[in-house]
C-alpha positions as CSV (number, residue, x, y, z in Angstrom):
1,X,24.6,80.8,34.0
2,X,21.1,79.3,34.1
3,X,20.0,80.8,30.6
4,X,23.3,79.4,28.8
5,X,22.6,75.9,30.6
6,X,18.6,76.3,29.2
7,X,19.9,78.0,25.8
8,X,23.0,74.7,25.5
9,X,20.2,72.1,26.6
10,X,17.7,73.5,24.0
11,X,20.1,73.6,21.4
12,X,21.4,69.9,22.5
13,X,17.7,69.0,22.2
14,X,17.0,70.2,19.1
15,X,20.2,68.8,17.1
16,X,18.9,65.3,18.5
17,X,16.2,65.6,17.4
18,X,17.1,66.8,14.0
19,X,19.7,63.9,13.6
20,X,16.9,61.3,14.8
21,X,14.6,62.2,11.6
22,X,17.6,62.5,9.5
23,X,18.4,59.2,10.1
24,X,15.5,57.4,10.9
25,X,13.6,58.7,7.3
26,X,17.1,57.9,5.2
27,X,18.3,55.1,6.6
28,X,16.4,52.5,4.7
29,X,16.8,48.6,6.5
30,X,13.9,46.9,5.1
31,X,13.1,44.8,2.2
32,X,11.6,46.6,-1.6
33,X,8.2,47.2,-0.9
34,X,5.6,44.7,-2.9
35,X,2.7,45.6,-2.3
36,X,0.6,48.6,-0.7
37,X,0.2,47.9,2.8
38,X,4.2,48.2,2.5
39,X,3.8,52.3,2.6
40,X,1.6,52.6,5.7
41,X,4.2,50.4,7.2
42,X,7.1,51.5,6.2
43,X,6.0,55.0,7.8
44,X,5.6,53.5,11.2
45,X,8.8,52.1,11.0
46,X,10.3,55.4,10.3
47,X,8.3,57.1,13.1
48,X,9.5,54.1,15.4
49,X,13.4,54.4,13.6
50,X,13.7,58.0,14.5
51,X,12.4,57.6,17.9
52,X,14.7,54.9,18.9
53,X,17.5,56.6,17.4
54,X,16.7,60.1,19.4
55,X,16.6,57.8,23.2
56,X,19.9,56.0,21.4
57,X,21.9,59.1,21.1
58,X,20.5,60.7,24.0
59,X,21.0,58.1,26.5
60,X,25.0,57.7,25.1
61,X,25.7,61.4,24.8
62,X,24.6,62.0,28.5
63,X,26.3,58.9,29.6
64,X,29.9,59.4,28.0
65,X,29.2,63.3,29.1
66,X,28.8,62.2,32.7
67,X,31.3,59.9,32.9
68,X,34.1,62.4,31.3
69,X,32.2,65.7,33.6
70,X,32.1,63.4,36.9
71,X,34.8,61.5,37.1
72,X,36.7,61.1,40.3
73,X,39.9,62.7,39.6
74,X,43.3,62.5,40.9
75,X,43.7,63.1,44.8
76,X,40.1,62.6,45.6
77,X,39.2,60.7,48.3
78,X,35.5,61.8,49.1
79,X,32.5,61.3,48.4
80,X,30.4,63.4,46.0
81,X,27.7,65.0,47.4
82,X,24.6,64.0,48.6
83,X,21.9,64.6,46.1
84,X,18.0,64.1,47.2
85,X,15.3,64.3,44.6
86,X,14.8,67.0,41.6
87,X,11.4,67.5,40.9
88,X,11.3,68.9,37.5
89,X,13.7,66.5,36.5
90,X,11.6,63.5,37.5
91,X,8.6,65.4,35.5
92,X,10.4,65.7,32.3
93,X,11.5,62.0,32.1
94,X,8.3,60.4,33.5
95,X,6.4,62.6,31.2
96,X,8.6,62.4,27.3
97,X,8.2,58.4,27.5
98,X,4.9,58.6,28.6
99,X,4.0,60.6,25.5
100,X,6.0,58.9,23.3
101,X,4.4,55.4,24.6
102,X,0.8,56.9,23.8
103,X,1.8,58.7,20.1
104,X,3.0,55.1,19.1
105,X,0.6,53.0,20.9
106,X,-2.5,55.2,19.1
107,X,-0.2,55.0,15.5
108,X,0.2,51.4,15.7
109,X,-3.3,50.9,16.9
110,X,-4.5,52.9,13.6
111,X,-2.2,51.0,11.2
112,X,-3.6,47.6,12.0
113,X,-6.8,48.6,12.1
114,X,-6.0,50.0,8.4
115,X,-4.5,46.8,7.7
116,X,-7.1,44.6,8.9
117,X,-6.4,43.4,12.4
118,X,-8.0,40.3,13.4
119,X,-11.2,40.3,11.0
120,X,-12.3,37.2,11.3
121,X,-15.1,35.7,9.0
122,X,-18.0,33.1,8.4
123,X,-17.8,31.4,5.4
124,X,-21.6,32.0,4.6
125,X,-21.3,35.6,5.0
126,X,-17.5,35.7,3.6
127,X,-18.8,38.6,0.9
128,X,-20.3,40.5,3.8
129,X,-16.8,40.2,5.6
130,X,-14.8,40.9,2.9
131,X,-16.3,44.4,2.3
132,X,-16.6,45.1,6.3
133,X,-12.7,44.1,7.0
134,X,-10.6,43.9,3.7
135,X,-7.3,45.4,4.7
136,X,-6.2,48.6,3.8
137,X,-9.9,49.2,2.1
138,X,-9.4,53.3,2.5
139,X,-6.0,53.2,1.5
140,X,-5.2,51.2,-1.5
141,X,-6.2,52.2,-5.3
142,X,-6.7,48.4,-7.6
143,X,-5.4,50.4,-11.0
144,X,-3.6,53.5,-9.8
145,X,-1.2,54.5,-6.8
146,X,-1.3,58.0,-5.6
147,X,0.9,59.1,-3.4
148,X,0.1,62.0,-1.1
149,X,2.1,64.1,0.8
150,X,1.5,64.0,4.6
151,X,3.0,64.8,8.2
152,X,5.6,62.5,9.5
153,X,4.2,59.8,11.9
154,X,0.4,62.2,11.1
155,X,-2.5,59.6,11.8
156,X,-4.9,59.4,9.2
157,X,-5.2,58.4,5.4
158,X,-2.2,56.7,4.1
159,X,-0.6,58.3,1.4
160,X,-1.4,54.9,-0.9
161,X,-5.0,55.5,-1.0
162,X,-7.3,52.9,-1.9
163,X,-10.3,53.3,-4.1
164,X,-11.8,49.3,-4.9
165,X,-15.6,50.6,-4.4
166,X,-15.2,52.7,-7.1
167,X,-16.7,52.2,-10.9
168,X,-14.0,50.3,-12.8
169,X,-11.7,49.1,-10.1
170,X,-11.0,45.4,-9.9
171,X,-12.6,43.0,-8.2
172,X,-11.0,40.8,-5.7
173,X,-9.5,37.9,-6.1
174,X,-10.4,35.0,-3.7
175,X,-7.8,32.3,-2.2
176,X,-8.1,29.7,0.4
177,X,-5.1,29.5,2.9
178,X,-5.1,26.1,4.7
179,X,-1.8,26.3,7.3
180,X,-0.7,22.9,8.5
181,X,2.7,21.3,9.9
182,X,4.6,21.8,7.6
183,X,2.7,23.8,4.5
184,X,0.8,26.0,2.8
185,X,-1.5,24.8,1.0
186,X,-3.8,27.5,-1.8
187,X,-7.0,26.8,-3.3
188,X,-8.6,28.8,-5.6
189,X,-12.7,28.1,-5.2
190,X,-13.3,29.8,-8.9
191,X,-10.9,28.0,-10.5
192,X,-10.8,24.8,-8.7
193,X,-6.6,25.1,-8.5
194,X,-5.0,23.4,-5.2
195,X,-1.5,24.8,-5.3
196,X,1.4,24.9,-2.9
197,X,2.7,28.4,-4.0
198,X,0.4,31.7,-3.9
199,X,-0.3,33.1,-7.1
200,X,-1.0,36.5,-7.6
201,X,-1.8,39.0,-10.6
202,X,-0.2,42.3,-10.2
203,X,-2.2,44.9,-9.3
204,X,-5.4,43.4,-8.4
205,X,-6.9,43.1,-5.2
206,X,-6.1,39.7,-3.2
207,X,-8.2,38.2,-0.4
208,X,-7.2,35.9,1.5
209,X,-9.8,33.4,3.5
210,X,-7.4,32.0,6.3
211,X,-7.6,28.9,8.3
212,X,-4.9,26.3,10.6
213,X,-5.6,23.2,10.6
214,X,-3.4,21.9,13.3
215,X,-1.8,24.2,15.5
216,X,-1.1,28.4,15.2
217,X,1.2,29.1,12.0
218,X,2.1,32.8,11.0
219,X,2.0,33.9,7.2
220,X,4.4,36.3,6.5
221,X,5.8,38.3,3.6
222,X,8.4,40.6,4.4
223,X,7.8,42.4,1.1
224,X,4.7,42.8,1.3
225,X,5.1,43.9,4.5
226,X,1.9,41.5,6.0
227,X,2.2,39.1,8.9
228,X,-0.8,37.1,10.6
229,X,-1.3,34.8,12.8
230,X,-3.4,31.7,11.4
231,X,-4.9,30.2,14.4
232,X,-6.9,26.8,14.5
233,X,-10.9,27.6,15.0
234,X,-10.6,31.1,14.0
235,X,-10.5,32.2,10.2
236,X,-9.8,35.4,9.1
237,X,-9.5,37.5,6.2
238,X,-6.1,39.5,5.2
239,X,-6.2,41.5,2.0
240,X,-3.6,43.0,-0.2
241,X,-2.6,44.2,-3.5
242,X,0.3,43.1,-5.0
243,X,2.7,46.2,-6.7
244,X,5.7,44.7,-8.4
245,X,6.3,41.3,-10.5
246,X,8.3,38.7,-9.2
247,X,8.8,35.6,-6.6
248,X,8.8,36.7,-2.8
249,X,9.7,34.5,0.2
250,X,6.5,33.6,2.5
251,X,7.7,31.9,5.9
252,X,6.1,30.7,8.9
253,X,6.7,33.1,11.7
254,X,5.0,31.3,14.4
255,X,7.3,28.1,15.9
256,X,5.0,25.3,14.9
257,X,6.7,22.1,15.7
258,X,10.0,20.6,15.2
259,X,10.5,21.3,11.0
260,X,9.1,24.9,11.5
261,X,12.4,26.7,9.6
262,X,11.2,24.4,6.4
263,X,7.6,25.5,6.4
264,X,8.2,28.2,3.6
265,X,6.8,28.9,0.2
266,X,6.6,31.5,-2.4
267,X,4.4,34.4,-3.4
268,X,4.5,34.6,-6.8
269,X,3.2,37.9,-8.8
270,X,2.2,37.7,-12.7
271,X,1.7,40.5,-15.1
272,X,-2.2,39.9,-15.9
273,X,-1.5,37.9,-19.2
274,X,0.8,35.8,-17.3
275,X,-1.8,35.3,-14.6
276,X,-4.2,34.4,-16.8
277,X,-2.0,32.0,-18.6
278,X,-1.2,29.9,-15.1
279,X,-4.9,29.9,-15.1
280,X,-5.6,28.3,-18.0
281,X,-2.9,25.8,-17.3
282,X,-3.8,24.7,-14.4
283,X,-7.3,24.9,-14.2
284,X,-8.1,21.3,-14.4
285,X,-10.9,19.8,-17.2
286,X,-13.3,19.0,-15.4
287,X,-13.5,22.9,-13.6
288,X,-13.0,24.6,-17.3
């Protein structure tokens, strides 16, 4: 009786399982990716997907099973009875959390850290920054994307590998973020553009030197799968590389006062020529 309970419970176990990954690396519910943080992330989420939905279908299938198993049925009038304590029980669900909780705490931990974090800067040592804390810097190639195979939720490279200190990859691009109620407001130092949208060129490296001038603000992408806090007295640096054309929604995620839902604007991603050309134009005379 006890081996077909273990053998029923293994098997139990192991079609969970199964139907977690199933469904948490098919089931897609985010945004196109736009950019190649979007991969690292988009692997988390699948690790975190999965996980969730494993707990999910556990949880329900042992509660409906119980409540069908144990109901009280007709005639009876006493209690069940009286259970005290099971000590491998207790083991097994204080321990599977407790692994789970570190495998995902040490995975998170690694992808911000491949993302950036909180790299903060001085602007007379901004280069010095740059190349200490760009985001993604081991994981994101300016010219080419290669994809490599690797273990689901594995820690380690990404498999969007980045390759900017190499001979012939592009240099970054540098833009000024200045967060304030209710805007976001671009400047590019090189250029001398002031802008109210973000301007990109596809495929090129993009850093971006971040600063609030009031209180905190949020810059977020969904697409690009990037969000940071921009918080008065601290700058920082986040970095990306843009990987498809096209105009993408950037919001304020951080409640900021009283017209917080209007403080949006656009990401806007040019083909190289076309980058270039919204250079030109609106580099102004003086700067040219």
């Amino acid at each position: 009786m006890r081996i077909r309970t273990a053998a029923t419970t293994g098997l139990a176990a192991a079609a969970l399982v199964v139907t977690g990954l199933v469904i948490g690396t098919q089931v897609n519910l985010l945004p196109e990716d736009a950019s190649t943080n979007a991969f690292a992330y988009d692997s988390l989420f699948q690790v975190l997907f999965s996980i969730g939905t494993m707990l999910f279908l556990g949880i329900l299938i042992v509660l409906v099973y119980s409540l069908v198993r144990f109901r009280r049925r007709p005639g009876e009038l006493a209690d069940g009875p009286p259970i005290e304590g099971n000590l491998p029980l207790e083991i097994v669900w204080t321990a599977i959390p407790a692994v789970v909780i570190l495998f995902v705490g040490i995975y998170s931990y690694d992808i911000y850290e491949r993302m950036g974090g909180m790299a903060s800067f001085d602007h007379g040592a901004m280069d010095h920054a740059a190349m200490e804390h760009g985001a993604m810097a081991d994981d994101v190639v300016a010219t080419d994307l290669v994809r490599r195979p690797r273990i689901w939720g594995g820690i380690g490279p990404a498999a969007v590998i980045n390759d900017a200190t190499q001979p012939g990859a592009s240099s970054p691009i540098t833009v000024d973020l200045a967060a304030m109620q209710f805007a976001f407001i671009f400047q590019y130092p090189e250029a001398g553009i002031t802008s109210g949208e973000l301007h990109v060129p596809l495929g090129q490296p993009v850093q971006l030197r971040m600063e609030a001038r009031d209180v905190i603000h949020a810059f977020w992408v969904p697409q690009f799968r990037l969000k940071q806090d921009v918080i008065p007295g601290q700058p920082t640096l986040l970095s990306f590389t843009a990987t498809r054309a096209g105009t993408y929604p950037l919001i304020c995620a951080e409640l900021c006062g009283p017209y917080h839902g209007g403080m949006r604007s656009n990401v806007v991603v040019h083909e190289p020529d076309d980058y270039m050309a919204w250079l030109a134009q609106n580099t102004p005379a003086a700067a040219t």
